[in-house]
C-alpha positions in Angstrom: 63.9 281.0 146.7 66.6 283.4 147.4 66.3 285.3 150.7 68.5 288.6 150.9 67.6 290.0 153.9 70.1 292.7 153.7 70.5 293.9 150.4 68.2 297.7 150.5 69.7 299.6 147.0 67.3 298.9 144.1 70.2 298.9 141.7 72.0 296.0 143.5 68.4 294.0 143.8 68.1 294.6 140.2 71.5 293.5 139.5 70.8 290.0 142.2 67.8 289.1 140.8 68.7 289.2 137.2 72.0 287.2 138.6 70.2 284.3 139.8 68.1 281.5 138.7 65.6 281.4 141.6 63.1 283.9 143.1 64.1 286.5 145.3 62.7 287.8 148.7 63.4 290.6 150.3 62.5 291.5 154.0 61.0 295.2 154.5 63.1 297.0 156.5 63.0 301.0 156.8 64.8 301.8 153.5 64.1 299.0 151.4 62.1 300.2 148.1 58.7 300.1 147.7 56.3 296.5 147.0 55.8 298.2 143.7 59.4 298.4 142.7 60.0 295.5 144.1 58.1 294.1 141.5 59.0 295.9 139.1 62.6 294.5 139.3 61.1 291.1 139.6 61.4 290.1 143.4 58.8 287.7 144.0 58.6 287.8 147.8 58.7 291.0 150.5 58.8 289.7 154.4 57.8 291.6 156.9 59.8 289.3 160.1 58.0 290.5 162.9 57.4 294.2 161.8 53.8 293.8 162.4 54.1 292.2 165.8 56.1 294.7 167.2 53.5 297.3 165.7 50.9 296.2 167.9 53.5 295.6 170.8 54.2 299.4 170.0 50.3 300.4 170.4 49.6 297.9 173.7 52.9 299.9 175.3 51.3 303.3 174.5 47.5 302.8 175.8 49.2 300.7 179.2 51.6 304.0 179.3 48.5 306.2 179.0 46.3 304.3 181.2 49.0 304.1 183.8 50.5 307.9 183.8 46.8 309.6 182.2 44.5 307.6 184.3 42.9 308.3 180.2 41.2 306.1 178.1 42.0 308.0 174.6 43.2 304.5 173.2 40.0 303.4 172.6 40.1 305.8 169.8 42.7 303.8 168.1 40.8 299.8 169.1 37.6 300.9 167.5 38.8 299.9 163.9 40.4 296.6 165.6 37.4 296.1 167.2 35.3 295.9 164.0 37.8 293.9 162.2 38.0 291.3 165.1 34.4 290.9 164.9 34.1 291.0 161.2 37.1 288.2 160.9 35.2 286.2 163.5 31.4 286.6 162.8 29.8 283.6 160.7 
């Protein structure tokens, strides 16, 4: 596997994975094409680092900053679906 963490064009993907022997992953990053034409130049792999992570960091910051400055509870409106998916992933 090939990891090119920095190359974003879809011209010089194209041009790197038909260059190489190996599979080629690619790490998301703002910019980066699409899954979909990822594939459809042939990379076989999209990373996502820690995109995800700081996602939820991102929403635990927001709710603590409303709870703290509001006094609010609005974010429960966004842990609803987390809720159900928590208890879905867990249930037996």
């Amino acid at each position: 596997m090939l990891y090119a963490p920095k190359v974003t064009k879809l011209d010089e993907l194209r041009e790197l994975v038909a260059s190489v022997d190996k599979p080629v992953n690619v790490l998301a990053l703002p910019g980066v094409p699409t899954v979909a034409e990822l594939a459809g130049i042939g990379v076989k792999r999209v990373s996502i680092g820690g995109a995800f992570a700081f996602v939820a960091c991102n929403a635990l910051v927001e709710a603590g900053r409303e709870l703290l400055d509001q006094g609010t509870y609005n974010f429960w409106n966004q842990a609803a679906p987390g809720t159900t998916a928590a208890r879905s992933a867990f249930s037996s």
